[in-house]
Biopython code that builds the backbone (N, CA, C, O; Angstrom):
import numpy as np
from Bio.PDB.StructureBuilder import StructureBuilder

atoms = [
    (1, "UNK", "N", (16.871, -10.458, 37.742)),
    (1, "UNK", "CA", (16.185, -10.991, 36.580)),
    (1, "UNK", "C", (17.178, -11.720, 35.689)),
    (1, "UNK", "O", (18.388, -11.648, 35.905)),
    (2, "UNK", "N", (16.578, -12.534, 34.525)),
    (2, "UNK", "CA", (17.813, -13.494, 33.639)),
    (2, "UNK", "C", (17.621, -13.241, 32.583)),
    (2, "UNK", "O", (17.546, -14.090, 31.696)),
    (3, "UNK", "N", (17.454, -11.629, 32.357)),
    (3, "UNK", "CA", (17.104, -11.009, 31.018)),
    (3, "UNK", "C", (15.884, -11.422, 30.362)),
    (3, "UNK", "O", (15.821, -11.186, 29.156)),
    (4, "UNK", "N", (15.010, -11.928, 30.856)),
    (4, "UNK", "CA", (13.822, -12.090, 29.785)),
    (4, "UNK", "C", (12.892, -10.836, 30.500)),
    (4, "UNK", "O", (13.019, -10.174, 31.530)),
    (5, "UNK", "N", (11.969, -10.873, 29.479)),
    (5, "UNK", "CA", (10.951, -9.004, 29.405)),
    (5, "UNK", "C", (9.728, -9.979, 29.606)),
    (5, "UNK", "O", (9.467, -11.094, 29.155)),
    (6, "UNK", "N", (8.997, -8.996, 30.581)),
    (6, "UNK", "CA", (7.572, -8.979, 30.727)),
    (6, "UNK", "C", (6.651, -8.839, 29.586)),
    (6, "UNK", "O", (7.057, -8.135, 28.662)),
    (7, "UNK", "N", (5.957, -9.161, 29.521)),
    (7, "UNK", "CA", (4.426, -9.097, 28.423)),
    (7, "UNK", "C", (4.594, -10.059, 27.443)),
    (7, "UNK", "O", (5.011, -11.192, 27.688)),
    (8, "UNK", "N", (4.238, -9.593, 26.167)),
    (8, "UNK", "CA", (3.950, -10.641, 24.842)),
    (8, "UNK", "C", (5.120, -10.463, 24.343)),
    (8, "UNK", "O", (5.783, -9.426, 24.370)),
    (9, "UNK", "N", (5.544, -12.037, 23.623)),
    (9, "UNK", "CA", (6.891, -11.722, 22.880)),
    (9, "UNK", "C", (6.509, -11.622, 21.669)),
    (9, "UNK", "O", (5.500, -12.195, 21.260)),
    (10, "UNK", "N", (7.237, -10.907, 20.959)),
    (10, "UNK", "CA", (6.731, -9.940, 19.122)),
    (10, "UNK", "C", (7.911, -10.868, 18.067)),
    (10, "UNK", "O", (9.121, -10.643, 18.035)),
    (11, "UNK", "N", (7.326, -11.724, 17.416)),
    (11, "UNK", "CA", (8.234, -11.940, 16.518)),
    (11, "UNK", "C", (8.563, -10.964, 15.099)),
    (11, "UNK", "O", (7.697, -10.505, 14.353)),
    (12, "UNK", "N", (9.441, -10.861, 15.015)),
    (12, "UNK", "CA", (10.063, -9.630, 13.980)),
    (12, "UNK", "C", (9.984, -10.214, 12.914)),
    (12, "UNK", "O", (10.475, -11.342, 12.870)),
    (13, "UNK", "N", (9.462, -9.757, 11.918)),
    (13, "UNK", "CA", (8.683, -10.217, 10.133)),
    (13, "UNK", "C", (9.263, -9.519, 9.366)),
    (13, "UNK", "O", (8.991, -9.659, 8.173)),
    (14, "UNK", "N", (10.057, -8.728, 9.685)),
    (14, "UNK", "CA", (10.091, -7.500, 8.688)),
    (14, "UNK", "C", (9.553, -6.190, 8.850)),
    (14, "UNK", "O", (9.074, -5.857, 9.934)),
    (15, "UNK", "N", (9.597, -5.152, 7.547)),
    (15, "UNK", "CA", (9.292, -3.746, 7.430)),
    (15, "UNK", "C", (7.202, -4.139, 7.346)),
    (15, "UNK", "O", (6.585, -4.951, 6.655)),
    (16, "UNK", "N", (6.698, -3.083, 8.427)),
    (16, "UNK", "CA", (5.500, -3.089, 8.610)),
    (16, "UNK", "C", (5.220, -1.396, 7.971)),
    (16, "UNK", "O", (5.947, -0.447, 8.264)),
    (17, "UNK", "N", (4.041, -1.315, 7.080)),
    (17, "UNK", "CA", (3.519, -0.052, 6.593)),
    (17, "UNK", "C", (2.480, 0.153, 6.518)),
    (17, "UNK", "O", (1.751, -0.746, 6.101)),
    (18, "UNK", "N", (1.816, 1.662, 6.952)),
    (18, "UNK", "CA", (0.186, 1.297, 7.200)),
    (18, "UNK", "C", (-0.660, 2.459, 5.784)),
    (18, "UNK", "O", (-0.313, 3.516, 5.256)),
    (19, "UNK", "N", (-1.474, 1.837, 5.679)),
    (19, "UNK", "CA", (-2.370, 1.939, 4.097)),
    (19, "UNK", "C", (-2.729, 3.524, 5.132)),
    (19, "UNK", "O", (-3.072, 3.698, 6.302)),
    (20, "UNK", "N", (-2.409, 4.518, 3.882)),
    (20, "UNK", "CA", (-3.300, 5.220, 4.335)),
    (20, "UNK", "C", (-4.736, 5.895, 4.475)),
    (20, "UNK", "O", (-5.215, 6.787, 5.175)),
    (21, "UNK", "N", (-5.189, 5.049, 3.481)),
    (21, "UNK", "CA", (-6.935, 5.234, 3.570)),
    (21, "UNK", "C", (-7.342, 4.348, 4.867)),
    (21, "UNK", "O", (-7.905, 4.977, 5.763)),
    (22, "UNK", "N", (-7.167, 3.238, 5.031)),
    (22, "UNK", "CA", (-8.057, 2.324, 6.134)),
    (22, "UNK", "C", (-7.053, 2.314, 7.014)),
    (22, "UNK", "O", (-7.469, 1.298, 7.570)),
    (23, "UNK", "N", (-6.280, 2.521, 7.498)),
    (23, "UNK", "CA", (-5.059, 2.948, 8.736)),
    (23, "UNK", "C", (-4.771, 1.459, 9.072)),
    (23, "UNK", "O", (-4.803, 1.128, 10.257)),
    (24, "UNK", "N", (-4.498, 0.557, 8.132)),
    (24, "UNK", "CA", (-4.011, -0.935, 8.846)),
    (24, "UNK", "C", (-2.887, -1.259, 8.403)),
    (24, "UNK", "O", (-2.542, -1.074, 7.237)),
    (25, "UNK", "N", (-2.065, -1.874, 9.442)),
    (25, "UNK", "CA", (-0.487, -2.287, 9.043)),
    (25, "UNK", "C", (-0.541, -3.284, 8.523)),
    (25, "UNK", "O", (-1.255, -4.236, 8.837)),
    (26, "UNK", "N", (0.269, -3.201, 7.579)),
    (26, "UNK", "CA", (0.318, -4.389, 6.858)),
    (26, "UNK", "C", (2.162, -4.546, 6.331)),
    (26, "UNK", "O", (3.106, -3.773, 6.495)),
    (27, "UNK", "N", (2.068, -5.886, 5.673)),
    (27, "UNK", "CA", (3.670, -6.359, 4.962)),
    (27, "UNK", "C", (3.380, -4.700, 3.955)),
    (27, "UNK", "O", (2.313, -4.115, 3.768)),
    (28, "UNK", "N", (4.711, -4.349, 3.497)),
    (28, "UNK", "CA", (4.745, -3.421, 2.131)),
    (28, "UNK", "C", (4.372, -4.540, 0.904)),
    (28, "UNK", "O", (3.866, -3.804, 0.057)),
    (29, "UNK", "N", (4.346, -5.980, 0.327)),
    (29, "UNK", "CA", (4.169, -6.820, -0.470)),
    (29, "UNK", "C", (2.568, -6.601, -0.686)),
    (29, "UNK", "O", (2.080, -6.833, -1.792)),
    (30, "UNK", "N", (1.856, -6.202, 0.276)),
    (30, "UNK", "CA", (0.044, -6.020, 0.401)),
    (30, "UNK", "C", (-0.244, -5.162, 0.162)),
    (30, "UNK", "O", (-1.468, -5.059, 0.085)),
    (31, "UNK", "N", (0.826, -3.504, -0.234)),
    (31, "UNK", "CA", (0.337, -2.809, -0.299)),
    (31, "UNK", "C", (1.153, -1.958, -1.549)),
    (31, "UNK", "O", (2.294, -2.354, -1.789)),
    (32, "UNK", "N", (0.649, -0.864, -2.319)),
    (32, "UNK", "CA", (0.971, -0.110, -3.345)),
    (32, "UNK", "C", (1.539, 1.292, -2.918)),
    (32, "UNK", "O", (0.690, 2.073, -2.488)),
    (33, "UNK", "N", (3.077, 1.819, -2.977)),
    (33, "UNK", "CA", (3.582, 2.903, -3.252)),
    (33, "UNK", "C", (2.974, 3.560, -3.685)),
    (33, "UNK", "O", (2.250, 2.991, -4.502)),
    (34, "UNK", "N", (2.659, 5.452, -3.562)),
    (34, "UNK", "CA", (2.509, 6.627, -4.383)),
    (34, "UNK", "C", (3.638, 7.463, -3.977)),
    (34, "UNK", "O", (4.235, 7.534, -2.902)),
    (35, "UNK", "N", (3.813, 8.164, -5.238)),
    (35, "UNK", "CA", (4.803, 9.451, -4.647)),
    (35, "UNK", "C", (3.586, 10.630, -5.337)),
    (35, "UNK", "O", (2.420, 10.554, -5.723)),
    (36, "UNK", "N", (4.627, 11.706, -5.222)),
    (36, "UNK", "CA", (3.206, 12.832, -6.107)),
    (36, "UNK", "C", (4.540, 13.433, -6.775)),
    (36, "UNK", "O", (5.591, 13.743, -6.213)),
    (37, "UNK", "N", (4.237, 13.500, -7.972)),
    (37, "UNK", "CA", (5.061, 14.032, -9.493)),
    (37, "UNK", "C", (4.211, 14.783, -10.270)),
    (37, "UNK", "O", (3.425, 14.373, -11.125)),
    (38, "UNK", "N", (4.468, 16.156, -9.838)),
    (38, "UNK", "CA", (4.009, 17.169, -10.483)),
    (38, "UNK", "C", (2.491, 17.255, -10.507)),
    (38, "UNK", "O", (1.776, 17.066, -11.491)),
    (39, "UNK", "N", (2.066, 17.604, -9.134)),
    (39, "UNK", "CA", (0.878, 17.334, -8.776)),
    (39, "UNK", "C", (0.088, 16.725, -8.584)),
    (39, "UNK", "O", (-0.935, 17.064, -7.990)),
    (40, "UNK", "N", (0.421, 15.261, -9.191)),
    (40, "UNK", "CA", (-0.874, 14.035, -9.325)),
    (40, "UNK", "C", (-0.203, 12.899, -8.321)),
    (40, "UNK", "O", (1.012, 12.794, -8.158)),
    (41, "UNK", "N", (-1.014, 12.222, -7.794)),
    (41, "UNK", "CA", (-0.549, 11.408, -7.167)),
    (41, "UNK", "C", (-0.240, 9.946, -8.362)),
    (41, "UNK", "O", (-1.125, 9.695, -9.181)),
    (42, "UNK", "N", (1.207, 8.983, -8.334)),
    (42, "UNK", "CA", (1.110, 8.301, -9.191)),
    (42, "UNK", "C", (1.805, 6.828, -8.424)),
    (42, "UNK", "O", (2.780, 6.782, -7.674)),
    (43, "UNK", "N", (1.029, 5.813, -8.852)),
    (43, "UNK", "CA", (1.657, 4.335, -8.316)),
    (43, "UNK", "C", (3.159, 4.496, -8.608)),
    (43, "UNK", "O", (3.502, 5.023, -9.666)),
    (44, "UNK", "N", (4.078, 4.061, -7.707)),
    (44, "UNK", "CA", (5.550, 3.742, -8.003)),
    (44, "UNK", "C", (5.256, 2.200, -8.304)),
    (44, "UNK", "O", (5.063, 1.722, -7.186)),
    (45, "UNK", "N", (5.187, 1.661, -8.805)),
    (45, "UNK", "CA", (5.300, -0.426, -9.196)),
    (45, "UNK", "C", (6.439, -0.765, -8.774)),
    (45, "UNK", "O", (6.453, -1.772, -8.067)),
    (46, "UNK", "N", (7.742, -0.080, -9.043)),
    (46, "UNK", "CA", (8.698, -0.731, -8.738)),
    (46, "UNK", "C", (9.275, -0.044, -7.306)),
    (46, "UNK", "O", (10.504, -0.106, -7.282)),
    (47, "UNK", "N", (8.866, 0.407, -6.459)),
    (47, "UNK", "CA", (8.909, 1.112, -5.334)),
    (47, "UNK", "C", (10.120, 1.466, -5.462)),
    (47, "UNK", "O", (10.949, 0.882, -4.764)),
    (48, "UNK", "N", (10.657, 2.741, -6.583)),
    (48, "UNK", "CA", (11.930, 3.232, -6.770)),
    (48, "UNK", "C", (11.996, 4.443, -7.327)),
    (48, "UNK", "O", (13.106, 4.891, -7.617)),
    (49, "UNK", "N", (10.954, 5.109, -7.552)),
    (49, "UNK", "CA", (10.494, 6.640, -7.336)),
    (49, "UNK", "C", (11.479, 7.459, -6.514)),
    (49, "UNK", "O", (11.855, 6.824, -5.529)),
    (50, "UNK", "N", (12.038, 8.734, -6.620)),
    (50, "UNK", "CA", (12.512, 9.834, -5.864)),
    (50, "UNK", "C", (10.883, 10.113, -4.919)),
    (50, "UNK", "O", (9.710, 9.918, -5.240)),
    (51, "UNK", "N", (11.489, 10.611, -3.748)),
    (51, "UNK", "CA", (10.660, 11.266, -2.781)),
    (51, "UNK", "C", (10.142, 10.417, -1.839)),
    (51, "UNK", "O", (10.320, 9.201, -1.765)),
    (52, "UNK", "N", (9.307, 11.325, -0.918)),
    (52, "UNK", "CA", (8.316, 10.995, 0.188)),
    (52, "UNK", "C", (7.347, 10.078, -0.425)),
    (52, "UNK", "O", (6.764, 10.498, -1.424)),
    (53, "UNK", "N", (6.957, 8.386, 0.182)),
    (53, "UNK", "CA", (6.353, 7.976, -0.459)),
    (53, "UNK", "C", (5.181, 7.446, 0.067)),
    (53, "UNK", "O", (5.413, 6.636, 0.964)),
    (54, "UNK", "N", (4.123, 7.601, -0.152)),
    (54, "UNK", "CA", (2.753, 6.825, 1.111)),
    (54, "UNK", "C", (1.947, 5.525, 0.457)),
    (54, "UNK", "O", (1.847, 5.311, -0.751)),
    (55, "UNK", "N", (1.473, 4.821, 1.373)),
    (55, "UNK", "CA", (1.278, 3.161, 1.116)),
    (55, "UNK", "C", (-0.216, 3.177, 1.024)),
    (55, "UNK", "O", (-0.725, 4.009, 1.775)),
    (56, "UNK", "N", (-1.218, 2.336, 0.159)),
    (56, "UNK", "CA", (-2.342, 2.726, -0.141)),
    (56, "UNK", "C", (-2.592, 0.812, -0.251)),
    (56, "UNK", "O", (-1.634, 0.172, -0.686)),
    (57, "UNK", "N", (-3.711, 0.139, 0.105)),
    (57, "UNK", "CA", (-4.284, -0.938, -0.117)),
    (57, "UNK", "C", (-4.439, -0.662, -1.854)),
    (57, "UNK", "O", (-4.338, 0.475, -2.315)),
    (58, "UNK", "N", (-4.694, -1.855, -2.707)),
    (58, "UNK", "CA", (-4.771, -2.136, -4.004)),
    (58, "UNK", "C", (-6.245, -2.413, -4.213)),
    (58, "UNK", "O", (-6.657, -3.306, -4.953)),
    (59, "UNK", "N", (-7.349, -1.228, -3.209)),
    (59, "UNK", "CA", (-8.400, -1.299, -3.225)),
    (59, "UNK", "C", (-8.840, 0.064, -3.472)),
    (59, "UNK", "O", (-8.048, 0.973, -3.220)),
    (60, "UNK", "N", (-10.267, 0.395, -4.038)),
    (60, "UNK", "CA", (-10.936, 1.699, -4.483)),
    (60, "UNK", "C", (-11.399, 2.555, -3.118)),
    (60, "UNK", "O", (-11.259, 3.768, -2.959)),
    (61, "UNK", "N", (-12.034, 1.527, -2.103)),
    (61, "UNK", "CA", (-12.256, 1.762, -1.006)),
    (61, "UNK", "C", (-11.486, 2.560, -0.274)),
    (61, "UNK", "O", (-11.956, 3.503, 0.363)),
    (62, "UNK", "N", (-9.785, 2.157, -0.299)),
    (62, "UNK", "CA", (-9.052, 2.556, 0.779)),
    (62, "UNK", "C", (-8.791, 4.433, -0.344)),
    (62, "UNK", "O", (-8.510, 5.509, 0.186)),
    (63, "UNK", "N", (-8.960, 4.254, -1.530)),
    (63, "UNK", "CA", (-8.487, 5.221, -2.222)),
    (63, "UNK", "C", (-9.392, 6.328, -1.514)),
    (63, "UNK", "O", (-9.070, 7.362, -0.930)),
    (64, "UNK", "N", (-10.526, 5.804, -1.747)),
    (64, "UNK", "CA", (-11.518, 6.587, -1.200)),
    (64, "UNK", "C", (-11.664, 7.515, 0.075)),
    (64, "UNK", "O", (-12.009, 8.677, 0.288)),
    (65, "UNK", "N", (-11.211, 6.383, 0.850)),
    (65, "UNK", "CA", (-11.229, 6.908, 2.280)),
    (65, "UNK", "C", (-9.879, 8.041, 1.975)),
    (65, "UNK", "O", (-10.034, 9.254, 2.117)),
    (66, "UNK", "N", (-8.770, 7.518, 1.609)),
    (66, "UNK", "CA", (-7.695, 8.660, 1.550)),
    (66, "UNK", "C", (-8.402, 9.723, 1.417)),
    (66, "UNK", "O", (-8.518, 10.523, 2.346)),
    (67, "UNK", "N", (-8.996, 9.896, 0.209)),
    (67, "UNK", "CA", (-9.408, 11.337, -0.275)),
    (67, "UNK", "C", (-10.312, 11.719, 0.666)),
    (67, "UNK", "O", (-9.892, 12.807, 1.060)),
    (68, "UNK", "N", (-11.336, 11.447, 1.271)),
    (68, "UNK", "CA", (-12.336, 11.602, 1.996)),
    (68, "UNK", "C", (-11.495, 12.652, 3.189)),
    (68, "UNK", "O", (-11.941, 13.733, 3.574)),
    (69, "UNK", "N", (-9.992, 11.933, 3.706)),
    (69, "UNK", "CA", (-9.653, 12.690, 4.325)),
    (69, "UNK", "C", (-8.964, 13.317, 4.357)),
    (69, "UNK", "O", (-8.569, 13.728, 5.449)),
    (70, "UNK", "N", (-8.398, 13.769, 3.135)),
    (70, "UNK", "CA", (-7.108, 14.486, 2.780)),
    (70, "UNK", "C", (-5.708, 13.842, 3.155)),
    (70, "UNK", "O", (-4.677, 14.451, 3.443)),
    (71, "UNK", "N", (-5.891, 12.586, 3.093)),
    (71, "UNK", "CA", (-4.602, 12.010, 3.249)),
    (71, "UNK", "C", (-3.558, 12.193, 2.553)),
    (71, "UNK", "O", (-2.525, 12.135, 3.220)),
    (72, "UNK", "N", (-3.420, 12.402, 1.415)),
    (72, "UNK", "CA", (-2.265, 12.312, 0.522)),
    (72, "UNK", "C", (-1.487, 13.585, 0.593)),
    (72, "UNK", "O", (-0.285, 13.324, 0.531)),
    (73, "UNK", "N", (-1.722, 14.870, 0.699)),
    (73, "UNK", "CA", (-1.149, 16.083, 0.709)),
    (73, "UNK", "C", (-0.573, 15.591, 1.683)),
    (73, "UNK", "O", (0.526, 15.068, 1.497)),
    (74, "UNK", "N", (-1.273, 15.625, 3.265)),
    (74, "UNK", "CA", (-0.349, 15.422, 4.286)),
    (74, "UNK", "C", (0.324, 14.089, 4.780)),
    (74, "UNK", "O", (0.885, 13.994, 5.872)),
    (75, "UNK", "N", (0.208, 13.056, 3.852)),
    (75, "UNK", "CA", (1.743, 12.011, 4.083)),
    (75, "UNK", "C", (2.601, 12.176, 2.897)),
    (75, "UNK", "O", (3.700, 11.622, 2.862)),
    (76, "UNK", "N", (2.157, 12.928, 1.889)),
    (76, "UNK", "CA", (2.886, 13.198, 0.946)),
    (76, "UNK", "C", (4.067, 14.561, 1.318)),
    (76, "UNK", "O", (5.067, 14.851, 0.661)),
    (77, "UNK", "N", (3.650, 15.106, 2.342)),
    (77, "UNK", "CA", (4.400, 15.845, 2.598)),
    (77, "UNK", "C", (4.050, 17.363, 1.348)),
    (77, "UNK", "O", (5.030, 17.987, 0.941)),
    (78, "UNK", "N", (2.769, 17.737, 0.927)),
    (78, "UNK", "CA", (2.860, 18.204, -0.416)),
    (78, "UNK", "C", (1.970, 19.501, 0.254)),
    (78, "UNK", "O", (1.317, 19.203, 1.255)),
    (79, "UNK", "N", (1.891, 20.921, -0.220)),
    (79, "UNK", "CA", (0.761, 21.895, -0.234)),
    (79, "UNK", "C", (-0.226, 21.851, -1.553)),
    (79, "UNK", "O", (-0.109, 21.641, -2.760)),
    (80, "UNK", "N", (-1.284, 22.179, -0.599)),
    (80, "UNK", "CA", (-2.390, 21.781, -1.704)),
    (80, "UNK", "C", (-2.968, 20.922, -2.179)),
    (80, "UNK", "O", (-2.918, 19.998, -1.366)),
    (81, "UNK", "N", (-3.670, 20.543, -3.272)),
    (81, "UNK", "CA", (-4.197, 19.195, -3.145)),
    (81, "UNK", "C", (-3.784, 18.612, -4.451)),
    (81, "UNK", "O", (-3.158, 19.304, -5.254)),
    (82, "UNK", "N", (-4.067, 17.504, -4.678)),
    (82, "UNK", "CA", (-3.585, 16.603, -5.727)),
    (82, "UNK", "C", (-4.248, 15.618, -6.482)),
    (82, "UNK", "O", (-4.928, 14.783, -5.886)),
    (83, "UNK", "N", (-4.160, 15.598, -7.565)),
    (83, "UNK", "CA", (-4.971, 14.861, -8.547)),
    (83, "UNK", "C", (-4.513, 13.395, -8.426)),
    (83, "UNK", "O", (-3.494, 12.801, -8.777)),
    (84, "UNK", "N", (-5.450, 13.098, -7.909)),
    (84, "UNK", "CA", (-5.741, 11.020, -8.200)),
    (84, "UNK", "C", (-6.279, 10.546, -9.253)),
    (84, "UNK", "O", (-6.925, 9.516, -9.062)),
    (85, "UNK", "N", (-6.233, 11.032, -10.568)),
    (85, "UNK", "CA", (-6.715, 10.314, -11.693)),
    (85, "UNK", "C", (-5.793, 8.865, -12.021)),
    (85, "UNK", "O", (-6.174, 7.748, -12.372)),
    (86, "UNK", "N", (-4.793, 9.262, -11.818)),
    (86, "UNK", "CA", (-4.096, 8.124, -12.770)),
    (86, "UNK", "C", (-3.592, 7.005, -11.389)),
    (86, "UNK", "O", (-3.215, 5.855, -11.613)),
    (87, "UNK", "N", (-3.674, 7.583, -10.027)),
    (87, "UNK", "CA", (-3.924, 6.217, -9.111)),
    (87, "UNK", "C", (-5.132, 5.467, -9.628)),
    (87, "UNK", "O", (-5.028, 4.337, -10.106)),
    (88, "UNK", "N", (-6.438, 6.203, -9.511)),
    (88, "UNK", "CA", (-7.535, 5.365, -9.893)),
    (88, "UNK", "C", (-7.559, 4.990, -10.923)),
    (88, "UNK", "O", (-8.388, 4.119, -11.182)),
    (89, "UNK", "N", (-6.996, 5.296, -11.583)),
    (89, "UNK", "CA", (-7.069, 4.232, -13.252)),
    (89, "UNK", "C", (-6.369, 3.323, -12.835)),
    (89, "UNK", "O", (-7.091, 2.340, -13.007)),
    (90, "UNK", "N", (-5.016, 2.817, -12.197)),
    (90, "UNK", "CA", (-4.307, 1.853, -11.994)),
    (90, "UNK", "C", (-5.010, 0.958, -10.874)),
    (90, "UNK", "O", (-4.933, -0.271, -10.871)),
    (91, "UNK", "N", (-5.586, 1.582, -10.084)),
    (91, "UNK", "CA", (-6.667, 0.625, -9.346)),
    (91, "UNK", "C", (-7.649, 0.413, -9.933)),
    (91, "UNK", "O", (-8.206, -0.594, -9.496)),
    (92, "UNK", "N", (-8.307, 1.010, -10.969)),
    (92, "UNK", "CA", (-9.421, 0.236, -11.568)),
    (92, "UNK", "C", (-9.363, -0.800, -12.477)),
    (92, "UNK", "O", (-10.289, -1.598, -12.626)),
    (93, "UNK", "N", (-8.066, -0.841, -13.247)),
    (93, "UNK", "CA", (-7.295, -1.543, -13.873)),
    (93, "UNK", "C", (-6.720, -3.197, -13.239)),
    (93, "UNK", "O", (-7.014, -4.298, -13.703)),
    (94, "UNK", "N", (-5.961, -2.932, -12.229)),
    (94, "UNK", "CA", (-5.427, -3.579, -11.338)),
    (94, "UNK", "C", (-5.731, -4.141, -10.683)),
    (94, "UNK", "O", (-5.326, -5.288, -10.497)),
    (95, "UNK", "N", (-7.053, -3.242, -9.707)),
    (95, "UNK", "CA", (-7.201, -4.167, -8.416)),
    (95, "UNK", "C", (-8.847, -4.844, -8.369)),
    (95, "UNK", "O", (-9.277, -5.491, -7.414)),
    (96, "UNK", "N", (-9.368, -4.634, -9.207)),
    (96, "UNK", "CA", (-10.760, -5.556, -9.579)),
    (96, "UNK", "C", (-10.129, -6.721, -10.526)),
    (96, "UNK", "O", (-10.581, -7.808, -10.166)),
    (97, "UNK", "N", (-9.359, -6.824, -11.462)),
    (97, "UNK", "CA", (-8.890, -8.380, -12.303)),
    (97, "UNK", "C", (-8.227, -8.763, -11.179)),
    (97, "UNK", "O", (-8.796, -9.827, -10.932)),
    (98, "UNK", "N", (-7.461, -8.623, -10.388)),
    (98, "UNK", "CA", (-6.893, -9.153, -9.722)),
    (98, "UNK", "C", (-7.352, -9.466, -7.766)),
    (98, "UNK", "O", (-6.665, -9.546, -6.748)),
    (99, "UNK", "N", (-8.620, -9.546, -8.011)),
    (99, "UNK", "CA", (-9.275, -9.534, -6.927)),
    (99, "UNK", "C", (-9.084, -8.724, -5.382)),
    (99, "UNK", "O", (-9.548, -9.047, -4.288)),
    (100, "UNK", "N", (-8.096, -7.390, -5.812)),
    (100, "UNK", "CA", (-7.552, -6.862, -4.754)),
    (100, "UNK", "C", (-5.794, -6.809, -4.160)),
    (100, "UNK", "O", (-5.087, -6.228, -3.336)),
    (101, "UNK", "N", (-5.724, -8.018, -5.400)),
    (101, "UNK", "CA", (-4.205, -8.492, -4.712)),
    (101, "UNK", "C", (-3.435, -7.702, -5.667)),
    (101, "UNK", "O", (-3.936, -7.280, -6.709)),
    (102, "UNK", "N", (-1.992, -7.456, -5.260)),
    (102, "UNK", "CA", (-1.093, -6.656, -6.202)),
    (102, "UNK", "C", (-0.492, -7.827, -6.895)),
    (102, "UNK", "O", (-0.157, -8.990, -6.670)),
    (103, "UNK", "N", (-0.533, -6.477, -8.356)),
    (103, "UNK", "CA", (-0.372, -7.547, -9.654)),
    (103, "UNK", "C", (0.877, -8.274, -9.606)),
    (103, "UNK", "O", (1.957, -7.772, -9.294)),
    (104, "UNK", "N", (0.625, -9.814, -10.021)),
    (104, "UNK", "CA", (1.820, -10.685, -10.103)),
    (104, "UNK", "C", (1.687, -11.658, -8.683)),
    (104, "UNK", "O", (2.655, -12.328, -8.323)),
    (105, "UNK", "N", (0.548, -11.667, -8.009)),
    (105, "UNK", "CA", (0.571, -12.327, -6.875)),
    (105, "UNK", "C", (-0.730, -13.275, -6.962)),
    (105, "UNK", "O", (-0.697, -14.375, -6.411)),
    (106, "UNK", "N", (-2.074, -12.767, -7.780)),
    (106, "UNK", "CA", (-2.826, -13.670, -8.529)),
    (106, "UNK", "C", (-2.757, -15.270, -8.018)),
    (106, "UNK", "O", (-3.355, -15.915, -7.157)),
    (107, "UNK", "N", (-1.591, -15.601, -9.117)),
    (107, "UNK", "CA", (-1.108, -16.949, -9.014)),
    (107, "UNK", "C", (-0.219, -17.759, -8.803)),
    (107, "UNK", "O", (0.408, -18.507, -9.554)),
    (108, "UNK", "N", (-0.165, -17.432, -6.872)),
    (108, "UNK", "CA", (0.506, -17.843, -6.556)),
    (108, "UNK", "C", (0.765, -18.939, -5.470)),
    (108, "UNK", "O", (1.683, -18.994, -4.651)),
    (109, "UNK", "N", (-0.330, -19.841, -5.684)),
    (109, "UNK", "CA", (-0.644, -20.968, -5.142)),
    (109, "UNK", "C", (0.645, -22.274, -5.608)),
    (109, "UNK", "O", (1.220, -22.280, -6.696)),
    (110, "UNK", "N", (0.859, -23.208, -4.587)),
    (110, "UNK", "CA", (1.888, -24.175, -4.881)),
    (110, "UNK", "C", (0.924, -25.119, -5.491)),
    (110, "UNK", "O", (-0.209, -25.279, -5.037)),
    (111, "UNK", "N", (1.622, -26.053, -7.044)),
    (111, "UNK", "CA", (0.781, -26.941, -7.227)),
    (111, "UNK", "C", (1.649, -28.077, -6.451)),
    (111, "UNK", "O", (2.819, -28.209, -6.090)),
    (112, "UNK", "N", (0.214, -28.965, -6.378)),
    (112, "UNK", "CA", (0.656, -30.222, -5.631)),
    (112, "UNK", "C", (0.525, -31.561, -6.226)),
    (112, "UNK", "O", (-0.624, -31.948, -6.440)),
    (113, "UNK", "N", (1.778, -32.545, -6.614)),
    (113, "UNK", "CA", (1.722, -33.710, -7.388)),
    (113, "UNK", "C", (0.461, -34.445, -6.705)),
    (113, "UNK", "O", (0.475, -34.579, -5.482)),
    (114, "UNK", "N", (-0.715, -34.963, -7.518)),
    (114, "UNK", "CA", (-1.973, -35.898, -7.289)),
    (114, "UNK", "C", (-1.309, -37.203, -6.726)),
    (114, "UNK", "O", (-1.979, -37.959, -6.024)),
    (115, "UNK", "N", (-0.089, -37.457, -7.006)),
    (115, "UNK", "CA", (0.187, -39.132, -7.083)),
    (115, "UNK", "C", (0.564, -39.726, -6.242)),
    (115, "UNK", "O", (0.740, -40.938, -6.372)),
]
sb = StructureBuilder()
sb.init_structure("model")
sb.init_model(0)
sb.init_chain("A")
sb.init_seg("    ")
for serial, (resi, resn, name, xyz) in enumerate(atoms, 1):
    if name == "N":
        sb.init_residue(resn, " ", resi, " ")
    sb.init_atom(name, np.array(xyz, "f"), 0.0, 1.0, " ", f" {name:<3s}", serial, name[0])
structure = sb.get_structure()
């Protein structure tokens, strides 16, 4: 052989992380940090939190599904269960003005000279 591999070739993008309410990989830029601090689960924004940290879509939906299945104790690495108040305030806050997208990404279309 002349070193090339069988099947599909994968171009490498970067760090891939999967939401844990709707189980889809995505860039980390698409998706929102939690750690859990003193029981509650809380957005990291600046993804620089101490601890175990799990990746959540900037949607109510995916929040949902988390809880539905007890996701957060067990990627949180945590016993017991944990209060999502103040995730869902930051998604209710956050991710309806901003149509889903994480904040600061809104507007970020190139303008283009008319002339």
């Amino acid at each position: 052989m002349n070193g090339s591999t069988s099947g599909s070739v994968t171009q490498h993008i970067g760090p891939v992380r999967t939401c844990i309410g709707c189980r889809t990989r995505t860039l980390p830029s698409e998706l929102l940090r939690v750690v859990a601090v003193d029981g509650s689960v809380v957005p990291d924004l600046h993804r620089r939190l101490p601890g175990r940290g799990a990746w959540l879509h900037f949607d109510l939906e995916c929040l949902r599904n988390a809880e539905r299945r007890r996701a957060f104790p067990r990627a949180l690495r945590v016993q017991g269960a944990l209060d999502v108040a103040l995730l869902r305030e930051h998604l209710e806050q956050h991710g309806k003005s901003t149509g889903g997208q994480p904040p600061g990404r809104q507007g970020t279309r190139k303008q283009v000279d008319p002339s």
